[in-house]
N, CA, C and O atoms as CSV, one atom per row, in Angstrom:
chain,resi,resn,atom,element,x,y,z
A,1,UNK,N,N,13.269,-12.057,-11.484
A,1,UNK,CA,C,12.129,-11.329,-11.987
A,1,UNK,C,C,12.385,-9.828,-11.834
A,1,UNK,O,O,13.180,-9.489,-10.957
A,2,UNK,N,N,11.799,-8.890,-12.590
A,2,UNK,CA,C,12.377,-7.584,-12.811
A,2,UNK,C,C,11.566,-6.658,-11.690
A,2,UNK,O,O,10.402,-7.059,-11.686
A,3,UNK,N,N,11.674,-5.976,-11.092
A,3,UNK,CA,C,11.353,-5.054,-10.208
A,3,UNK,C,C,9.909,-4.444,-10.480
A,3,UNK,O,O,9.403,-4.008,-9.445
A,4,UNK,N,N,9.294,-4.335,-11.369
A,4,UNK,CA,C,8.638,-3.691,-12.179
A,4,UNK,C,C,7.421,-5.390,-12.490
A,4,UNK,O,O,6.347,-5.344,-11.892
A,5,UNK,N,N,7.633,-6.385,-13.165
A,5,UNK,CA,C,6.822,-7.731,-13.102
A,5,UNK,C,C,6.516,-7.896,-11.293
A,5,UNK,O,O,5.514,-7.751,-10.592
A,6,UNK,N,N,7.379,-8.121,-11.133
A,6,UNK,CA,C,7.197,-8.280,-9.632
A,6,UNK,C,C,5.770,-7.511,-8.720
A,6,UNK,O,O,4.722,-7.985,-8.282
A,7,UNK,N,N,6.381,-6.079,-8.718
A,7,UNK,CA,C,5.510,-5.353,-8.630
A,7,UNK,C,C,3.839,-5.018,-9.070
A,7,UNK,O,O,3.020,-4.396,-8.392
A,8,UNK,N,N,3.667,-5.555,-10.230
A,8,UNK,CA,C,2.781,-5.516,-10.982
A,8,UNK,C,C,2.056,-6.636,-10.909
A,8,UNK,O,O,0.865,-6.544,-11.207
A,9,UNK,N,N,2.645,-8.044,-10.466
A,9,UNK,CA,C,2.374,-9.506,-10.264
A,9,UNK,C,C,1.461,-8.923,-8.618
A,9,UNK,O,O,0.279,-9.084,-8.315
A,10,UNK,N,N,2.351,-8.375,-7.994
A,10,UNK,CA,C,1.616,-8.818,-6.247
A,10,UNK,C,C,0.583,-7.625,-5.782
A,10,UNK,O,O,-0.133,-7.598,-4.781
A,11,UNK,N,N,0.757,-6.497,-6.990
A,11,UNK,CA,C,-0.748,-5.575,-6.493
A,11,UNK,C,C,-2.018,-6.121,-7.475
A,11,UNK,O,O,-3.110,-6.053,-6.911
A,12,UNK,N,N,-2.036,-6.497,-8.453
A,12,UNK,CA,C,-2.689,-7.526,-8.982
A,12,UNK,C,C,-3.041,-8.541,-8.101
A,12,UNK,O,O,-4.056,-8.318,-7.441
A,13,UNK,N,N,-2.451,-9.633,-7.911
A,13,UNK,CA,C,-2.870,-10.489,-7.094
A,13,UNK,C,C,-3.865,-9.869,-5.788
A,13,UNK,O,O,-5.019,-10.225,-5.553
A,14,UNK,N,N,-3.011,-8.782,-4.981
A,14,UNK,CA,C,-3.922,-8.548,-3.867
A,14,UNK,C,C,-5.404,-7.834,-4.594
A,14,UNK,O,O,-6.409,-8.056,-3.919
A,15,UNK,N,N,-5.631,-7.021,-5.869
A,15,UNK,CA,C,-6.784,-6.885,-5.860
A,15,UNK,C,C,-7.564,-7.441,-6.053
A,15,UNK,O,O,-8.750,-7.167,-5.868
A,16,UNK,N,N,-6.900,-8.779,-6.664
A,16,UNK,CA,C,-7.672,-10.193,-6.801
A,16,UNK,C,C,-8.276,-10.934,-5.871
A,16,UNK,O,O,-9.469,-11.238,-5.899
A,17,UNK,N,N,-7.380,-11.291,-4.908
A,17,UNK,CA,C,-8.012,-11.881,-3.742
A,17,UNK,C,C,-9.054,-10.688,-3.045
A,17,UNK,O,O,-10.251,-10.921,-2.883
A,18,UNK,N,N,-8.503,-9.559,-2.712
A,18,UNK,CA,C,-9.774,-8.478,-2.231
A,18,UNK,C,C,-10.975,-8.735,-3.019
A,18,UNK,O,O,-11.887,-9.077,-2.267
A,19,UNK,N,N,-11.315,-8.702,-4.203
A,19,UNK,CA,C,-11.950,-8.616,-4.818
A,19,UNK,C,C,-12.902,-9.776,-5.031
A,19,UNK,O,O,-14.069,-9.680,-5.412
A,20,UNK,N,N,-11.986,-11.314,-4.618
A,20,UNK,CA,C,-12.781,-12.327,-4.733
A,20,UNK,C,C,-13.886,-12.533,-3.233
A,20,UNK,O,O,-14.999,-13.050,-3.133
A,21,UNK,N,N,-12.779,-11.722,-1.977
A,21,UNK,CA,C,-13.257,-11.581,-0.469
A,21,UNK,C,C,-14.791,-10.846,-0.622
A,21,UNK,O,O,-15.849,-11.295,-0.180
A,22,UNK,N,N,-14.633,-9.869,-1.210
A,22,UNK,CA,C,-15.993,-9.277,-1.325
A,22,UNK,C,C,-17.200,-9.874,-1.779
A,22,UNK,O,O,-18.349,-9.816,-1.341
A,23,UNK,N,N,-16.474,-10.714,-3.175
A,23,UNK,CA,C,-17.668,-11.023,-3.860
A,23,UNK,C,C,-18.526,-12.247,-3.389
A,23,UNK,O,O,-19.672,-12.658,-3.571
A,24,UNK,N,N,-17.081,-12.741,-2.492
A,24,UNK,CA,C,-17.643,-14.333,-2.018
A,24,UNK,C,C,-18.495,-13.282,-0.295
A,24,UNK,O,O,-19.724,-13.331,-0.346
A,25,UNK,N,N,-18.184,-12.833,0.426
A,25,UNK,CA,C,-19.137,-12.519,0.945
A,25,UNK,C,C,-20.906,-12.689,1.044
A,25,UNK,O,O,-21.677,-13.255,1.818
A,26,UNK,N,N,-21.016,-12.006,0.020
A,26,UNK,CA,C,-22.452,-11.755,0.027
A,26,UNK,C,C,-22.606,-11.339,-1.461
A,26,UNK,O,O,-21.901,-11.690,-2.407
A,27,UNK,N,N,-24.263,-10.065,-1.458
A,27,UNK,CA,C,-25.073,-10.068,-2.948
A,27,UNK,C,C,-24.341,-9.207,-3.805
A,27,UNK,O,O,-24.857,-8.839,-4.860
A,28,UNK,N,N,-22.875,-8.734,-3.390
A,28,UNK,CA,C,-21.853,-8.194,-4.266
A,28,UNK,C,C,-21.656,-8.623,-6.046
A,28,UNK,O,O,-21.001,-9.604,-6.396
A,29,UNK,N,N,-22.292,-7.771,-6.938
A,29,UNK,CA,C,-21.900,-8.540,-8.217
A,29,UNK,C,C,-19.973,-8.371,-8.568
A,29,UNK,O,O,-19.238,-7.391,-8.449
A,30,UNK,N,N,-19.748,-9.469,-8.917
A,30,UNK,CA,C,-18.189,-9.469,-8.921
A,30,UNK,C,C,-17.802,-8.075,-9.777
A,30,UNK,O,O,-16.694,-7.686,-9.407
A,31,UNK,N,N,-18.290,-7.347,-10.645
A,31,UNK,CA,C,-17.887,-6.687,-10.952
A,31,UNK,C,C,-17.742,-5.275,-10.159
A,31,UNK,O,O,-16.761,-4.532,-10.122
A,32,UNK,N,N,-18.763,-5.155,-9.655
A,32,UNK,CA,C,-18.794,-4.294,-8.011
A,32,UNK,C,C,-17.377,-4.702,-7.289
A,32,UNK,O,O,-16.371,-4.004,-7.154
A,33,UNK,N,N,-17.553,-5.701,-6.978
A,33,UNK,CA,C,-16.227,-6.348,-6.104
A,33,UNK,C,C,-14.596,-5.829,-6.638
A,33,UNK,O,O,-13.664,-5.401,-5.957
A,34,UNK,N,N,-14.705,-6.090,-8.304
A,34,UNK,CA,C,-13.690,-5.455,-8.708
A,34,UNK,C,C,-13.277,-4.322,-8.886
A,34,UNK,O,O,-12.082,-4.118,-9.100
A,35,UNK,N,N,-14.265,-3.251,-8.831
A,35,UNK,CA,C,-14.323,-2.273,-8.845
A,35,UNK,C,C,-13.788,-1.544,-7.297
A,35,UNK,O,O,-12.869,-0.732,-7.196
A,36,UNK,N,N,-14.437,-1.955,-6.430
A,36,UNK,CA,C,-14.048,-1.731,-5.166
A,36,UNK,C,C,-12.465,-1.802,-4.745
A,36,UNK,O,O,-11.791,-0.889,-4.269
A,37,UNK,N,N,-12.101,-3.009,-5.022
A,37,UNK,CA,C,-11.307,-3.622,-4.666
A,37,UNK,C,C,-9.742,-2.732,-5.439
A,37,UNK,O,O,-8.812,-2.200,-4.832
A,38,UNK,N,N,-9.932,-2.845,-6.764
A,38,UNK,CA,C,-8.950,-1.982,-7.600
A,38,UNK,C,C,-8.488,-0.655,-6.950
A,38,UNK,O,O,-7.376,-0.267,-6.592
A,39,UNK,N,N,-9.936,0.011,-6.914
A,39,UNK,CA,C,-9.926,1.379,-6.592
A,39,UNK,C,C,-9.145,1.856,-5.145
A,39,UNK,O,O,-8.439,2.855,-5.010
A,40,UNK,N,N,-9.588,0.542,-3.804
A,40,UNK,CA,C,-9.305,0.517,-2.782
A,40,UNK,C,C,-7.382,0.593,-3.030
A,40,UNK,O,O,-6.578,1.419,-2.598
A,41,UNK,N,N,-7.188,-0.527,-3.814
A,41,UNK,CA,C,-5.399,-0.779,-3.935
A,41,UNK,C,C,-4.536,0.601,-4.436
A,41,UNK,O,O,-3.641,1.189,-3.829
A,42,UNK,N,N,-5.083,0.876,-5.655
A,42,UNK,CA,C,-5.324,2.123,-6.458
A,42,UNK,C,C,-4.670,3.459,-5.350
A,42,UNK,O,O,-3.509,3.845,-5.211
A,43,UNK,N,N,-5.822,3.879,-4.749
A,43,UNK,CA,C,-5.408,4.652,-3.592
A,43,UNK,C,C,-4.176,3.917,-2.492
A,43,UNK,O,O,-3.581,4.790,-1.860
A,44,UNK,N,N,-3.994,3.353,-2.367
A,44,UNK,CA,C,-3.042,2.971,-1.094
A,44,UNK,C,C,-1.609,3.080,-2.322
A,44,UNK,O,O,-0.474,3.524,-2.156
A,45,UNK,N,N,-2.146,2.583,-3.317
A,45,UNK,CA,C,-0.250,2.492,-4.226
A,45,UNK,C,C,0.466,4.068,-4.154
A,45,UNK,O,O,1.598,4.521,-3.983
A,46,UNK,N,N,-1.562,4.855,-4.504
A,46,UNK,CA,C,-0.772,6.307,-4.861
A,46,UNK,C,C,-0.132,7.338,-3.476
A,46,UNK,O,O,0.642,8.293,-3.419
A,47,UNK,N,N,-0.874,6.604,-2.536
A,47,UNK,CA,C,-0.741,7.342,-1.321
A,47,UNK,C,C,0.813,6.721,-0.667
A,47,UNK,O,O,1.563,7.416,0.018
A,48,UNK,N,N,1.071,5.364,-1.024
A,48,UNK,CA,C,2.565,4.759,-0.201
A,48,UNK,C,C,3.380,5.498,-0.822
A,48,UNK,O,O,4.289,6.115,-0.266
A,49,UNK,N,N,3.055,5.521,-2.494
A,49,UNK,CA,C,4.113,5.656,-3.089
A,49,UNK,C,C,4.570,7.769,-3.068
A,49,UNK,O,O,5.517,8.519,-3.309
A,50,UNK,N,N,3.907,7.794,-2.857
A,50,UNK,CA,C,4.144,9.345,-2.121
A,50,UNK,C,C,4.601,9.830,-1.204
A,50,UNK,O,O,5.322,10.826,-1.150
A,51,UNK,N,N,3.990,8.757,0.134
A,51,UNK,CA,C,4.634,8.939,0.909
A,51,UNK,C,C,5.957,8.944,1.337
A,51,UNK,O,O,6.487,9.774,2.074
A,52,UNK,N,N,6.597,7.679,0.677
A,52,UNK,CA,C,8.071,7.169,0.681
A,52,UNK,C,C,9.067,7.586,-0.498
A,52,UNK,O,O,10.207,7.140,-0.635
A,53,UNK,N,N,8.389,8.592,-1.387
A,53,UNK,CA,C,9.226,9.817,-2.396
A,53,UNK,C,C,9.816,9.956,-1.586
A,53,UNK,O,O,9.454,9.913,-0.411
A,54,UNK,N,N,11.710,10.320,-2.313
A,54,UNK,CA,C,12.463,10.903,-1.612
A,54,UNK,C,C,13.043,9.924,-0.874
A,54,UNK,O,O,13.605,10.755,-0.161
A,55,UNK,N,N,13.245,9.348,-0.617
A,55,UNK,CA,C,13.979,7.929,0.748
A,55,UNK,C,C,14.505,6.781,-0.747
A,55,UNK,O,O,14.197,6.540,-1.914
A,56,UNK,N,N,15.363,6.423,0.200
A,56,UNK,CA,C,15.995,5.130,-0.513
A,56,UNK,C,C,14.545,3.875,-0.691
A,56,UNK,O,O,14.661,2.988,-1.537
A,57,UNK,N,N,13.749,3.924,-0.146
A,57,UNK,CA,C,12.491,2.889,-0.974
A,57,UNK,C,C,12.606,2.910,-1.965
A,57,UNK,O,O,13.042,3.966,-2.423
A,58,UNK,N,N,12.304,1.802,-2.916
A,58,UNK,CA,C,12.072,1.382,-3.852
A,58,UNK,C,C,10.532,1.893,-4.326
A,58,UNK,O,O,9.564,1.603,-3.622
A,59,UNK,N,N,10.416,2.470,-5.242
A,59,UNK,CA,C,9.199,3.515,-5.517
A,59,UNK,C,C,7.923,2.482,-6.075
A,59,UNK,O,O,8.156,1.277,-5.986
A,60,UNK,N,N,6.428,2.953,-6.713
A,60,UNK,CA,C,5.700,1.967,-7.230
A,60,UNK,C,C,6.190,2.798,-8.846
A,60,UNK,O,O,6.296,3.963,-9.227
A,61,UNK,N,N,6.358,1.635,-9.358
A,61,UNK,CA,C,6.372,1.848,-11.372
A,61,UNK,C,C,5.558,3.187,-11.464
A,61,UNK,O,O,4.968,3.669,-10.497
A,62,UNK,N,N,5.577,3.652,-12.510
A,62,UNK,CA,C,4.659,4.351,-13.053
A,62,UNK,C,C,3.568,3.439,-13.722
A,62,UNK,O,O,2.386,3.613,-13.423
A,63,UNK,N,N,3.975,2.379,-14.706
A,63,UNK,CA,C,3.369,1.519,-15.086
A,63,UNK,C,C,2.527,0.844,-14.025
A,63,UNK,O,O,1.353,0.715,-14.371
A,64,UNK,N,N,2.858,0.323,-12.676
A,64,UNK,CA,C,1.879,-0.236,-12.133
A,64,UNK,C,C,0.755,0.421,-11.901
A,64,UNK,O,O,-0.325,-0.164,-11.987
A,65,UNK,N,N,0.846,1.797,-11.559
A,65,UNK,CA,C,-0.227,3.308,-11.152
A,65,UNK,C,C,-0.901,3.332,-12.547
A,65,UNK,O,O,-2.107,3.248,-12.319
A,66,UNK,N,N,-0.749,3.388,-13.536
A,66,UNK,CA,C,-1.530,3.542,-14.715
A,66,UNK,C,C,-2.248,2.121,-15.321
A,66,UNK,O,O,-3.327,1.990,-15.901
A,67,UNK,N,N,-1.506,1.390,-15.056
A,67,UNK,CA,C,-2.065,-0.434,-14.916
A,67,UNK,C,C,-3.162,-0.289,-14.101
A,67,UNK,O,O,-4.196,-0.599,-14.693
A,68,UNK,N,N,-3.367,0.153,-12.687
A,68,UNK,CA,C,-4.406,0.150,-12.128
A,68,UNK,C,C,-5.562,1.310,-12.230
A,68,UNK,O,O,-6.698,1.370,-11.759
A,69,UNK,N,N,-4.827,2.169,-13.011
A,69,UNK,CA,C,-5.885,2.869,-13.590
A,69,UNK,C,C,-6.628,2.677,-14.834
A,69,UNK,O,O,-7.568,3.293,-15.336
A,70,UNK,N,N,-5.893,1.566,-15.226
A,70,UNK,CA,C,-6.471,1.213,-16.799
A,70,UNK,C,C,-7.211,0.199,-16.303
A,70,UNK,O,O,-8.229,-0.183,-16.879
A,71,UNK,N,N,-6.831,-0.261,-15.338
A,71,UNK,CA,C,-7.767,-2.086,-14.642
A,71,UNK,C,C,-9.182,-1.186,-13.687
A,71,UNK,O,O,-10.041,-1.759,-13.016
A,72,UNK,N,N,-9.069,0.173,-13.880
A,72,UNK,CA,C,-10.511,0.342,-13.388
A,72,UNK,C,C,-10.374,1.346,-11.758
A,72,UNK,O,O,-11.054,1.778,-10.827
A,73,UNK,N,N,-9.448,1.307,-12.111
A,73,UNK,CA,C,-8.882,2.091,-10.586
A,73,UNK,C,C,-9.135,3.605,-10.611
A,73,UNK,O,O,-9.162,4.141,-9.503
A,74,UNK,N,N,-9.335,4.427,-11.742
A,74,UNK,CA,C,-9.256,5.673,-12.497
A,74,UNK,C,C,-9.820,6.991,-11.063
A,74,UNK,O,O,-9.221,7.975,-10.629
A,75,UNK,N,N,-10.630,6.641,-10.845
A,75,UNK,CA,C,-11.683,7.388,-9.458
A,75,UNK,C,C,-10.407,7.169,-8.862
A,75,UNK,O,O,-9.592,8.054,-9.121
A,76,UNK,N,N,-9.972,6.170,-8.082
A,76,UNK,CA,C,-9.198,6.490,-7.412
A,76,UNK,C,C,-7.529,6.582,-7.245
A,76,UNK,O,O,-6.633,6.479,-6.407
A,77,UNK,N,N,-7.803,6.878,-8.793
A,77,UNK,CA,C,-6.080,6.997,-9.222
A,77,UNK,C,C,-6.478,8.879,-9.092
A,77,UNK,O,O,-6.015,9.568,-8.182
A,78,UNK,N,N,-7.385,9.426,-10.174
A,78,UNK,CA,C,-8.204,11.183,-9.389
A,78,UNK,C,C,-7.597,11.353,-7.808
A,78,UNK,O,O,-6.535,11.724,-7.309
A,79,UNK,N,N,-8.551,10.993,-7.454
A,79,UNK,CA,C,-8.059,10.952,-6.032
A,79,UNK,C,C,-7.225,10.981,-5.329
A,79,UNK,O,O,-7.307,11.501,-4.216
A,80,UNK,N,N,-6.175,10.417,-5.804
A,80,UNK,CA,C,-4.968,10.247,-5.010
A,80,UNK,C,C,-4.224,11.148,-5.480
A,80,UNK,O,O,-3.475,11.688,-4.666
A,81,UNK,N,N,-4.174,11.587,-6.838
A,81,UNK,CA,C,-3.222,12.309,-7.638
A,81,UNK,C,C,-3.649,14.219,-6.840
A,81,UNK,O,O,-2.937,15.223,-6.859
A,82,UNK,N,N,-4.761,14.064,-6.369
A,82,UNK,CA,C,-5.316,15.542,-5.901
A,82,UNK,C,C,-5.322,15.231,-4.278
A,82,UNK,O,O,-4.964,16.155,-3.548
A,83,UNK,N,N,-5.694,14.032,-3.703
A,83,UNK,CA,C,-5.299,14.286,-2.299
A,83,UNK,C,C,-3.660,14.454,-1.661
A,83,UNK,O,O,-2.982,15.196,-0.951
A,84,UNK,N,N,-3.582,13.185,-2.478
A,84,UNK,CA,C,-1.825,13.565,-2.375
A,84,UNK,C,C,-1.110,14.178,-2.592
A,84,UNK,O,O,-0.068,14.005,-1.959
A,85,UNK,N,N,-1.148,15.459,-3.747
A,85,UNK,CA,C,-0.537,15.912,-4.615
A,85,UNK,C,C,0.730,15.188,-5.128
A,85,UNK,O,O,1.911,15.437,-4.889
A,86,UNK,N,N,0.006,13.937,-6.127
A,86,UNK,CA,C,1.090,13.295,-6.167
A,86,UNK,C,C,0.930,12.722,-7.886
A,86,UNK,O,O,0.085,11.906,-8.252
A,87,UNK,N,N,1.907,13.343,-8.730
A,87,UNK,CA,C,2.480,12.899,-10.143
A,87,UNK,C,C,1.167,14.058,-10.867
A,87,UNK,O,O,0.429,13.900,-11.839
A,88,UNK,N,N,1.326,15.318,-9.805
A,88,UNK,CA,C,0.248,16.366,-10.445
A,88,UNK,C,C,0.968,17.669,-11.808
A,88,UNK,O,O,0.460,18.317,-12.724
A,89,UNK,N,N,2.554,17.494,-11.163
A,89,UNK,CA,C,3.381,18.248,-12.462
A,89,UNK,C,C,4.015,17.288,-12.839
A,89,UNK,O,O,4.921,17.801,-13.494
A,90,UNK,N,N,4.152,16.185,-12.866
A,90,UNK,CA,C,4.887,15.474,-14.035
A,90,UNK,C,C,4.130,15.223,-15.301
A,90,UNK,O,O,3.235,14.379,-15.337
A,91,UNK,N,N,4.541,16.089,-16.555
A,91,UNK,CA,C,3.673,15.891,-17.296
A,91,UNK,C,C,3.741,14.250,-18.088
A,91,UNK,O,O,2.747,13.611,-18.433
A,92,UNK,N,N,4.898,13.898,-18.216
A,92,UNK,CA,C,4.754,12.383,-18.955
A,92,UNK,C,C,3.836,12.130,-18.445
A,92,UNK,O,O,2.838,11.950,-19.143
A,93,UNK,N,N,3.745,12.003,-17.051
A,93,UNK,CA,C,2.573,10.487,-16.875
A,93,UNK,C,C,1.478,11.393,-16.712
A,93,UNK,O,O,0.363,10.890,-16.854
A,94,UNK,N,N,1.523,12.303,-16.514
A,94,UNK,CA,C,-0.346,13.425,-16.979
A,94,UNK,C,C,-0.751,12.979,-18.563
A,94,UNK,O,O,-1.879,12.670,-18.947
A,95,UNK,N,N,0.198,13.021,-19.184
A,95,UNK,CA,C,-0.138,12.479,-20.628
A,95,UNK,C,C,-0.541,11.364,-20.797
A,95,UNK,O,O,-1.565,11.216,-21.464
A,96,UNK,N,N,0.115,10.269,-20.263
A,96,UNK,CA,C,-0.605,8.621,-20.276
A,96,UNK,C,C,-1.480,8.344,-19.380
A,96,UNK,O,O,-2.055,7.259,-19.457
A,97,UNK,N,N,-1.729,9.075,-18.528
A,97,UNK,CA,C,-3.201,9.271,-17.852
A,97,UNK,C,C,-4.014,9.892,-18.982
A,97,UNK,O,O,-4.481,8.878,-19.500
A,98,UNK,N,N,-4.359,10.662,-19.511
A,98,UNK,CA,C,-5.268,11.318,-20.260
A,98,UNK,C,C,-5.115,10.178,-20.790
A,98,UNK,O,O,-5.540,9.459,-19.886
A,99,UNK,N,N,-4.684,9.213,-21.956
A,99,UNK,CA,C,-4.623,8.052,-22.794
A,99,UNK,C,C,-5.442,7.212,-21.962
A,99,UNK,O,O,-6.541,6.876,-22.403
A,100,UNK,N,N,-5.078,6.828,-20.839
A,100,UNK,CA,C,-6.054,5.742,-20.316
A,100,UNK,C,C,-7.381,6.074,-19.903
A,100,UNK,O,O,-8.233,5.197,-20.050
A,101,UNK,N,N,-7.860,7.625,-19.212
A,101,UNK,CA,C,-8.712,8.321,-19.507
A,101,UNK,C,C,-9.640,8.072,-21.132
A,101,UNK,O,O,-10.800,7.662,-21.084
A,102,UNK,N,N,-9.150,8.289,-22.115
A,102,UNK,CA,C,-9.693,8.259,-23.470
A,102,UNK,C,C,-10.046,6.520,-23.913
A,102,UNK,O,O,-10.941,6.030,-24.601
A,103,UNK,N,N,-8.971,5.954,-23.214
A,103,UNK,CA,C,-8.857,4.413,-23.880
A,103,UNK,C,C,-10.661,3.785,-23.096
A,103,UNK,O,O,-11.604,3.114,-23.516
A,104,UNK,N,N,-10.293,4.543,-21.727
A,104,UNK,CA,C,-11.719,4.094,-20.949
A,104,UNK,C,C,-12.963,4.410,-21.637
A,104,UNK,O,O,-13.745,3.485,-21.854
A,105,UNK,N,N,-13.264,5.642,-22.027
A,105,UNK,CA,C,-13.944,6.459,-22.731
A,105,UNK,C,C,-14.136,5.665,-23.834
A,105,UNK,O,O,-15.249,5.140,-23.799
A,106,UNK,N,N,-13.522,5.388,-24.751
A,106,UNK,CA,C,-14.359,4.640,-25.918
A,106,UNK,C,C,-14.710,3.547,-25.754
A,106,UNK,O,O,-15.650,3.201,-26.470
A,107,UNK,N,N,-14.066,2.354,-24.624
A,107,UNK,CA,C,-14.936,1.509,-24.113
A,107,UNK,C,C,-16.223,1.286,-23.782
A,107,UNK,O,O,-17.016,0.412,-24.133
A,108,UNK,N,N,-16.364,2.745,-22.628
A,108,UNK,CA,C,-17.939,3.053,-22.312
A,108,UNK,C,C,-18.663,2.901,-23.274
A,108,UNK,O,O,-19.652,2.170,-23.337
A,109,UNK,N,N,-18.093,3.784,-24.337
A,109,UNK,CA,C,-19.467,4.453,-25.378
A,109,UNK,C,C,-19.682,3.189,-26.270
A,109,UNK,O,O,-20.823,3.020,-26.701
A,110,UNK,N,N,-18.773,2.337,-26.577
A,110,UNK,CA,C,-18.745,1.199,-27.325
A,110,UNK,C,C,-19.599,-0.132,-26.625
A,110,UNK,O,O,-20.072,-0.919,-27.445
A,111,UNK,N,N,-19.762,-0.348,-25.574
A,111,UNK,CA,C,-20.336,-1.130,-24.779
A,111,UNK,C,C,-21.586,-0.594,-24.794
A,111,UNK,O,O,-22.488,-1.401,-25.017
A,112,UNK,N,N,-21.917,0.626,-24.607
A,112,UNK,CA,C,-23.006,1.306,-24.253
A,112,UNK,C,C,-23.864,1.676,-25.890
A,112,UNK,O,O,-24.929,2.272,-25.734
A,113,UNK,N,N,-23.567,1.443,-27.015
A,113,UNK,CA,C,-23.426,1.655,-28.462
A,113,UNK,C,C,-23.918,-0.255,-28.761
A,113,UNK,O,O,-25.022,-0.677,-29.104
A,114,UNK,N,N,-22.862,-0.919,-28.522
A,114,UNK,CA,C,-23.850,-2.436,-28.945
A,114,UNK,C,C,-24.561,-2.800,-28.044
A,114,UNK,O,O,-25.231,-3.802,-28.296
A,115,UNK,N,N,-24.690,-2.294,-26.925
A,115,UNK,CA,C,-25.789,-2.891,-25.990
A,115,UNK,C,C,-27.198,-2.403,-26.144
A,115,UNK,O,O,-28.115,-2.982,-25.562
A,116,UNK,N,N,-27.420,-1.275,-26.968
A,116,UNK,CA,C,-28.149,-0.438,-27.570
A,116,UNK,C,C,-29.093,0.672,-26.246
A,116,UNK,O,O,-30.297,0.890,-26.110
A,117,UNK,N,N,-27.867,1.167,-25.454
A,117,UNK,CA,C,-28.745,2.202,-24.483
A,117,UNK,C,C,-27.814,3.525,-24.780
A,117,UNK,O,O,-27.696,4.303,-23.834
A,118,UNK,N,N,-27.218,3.814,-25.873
A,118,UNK,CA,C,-26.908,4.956,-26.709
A,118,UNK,C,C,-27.125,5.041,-28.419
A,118,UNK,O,O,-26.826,6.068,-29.029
């Protein structure tokens, strides 16, 4: 399996199970749960993967960091990119951030457009 599936397979999974931990808890609506849960992984990918820049580690994708910002992670993909100062001058992936930024954005307004509260 490729370095990159792999990767993308087991931070997935963990926001899955986080996410199911929450919801099975208590009056958590699962989508709360997922939200939490993403955002929680979200930050730890952007913060490891910063930390261990520079060293022979094996880095996180770019794709997985924008995967979890497209899966809802976005707040705390912000976050990390300004606490950490981390993938703040690389412009490629500033560019496919703004895309997933926009891709989110017409979701909202489109959800919010047939649901009829715009």
């Amino acid at each position: 399996m490729a370095p990159v599936t792999r990767t993308l397979l087991l931070t997935f999974g963990l926001v899955i199970v986080l996410a199911f931990l929450l919801a099975l808890g208590g009056p958590l609506h699962p989508l709360w749960a997922w939200l939490i849960a993403v955002n929680a992984v979200t930050l730890g990918m952007y913060g490891y993967d910063k930390f261990i820049a520079g060293s022979a580690r094996t880095r996180i994708p770019e794709r997985v960091l924008l995967g979890l910002a497209l899966a809802g992670g976005t707040p705390a993909a912000l976050i990390g990119m300004l606490l950490f100062r981390h993938k703040t001058a690389k412009t490629s992936f500033l560019g496919q951030f703004v895309v997933v930024l926009l891709i989110q954005a017409v979701i909202v307004v489109v959800v919010l457009v047939v649901s009829g509260r715009m």
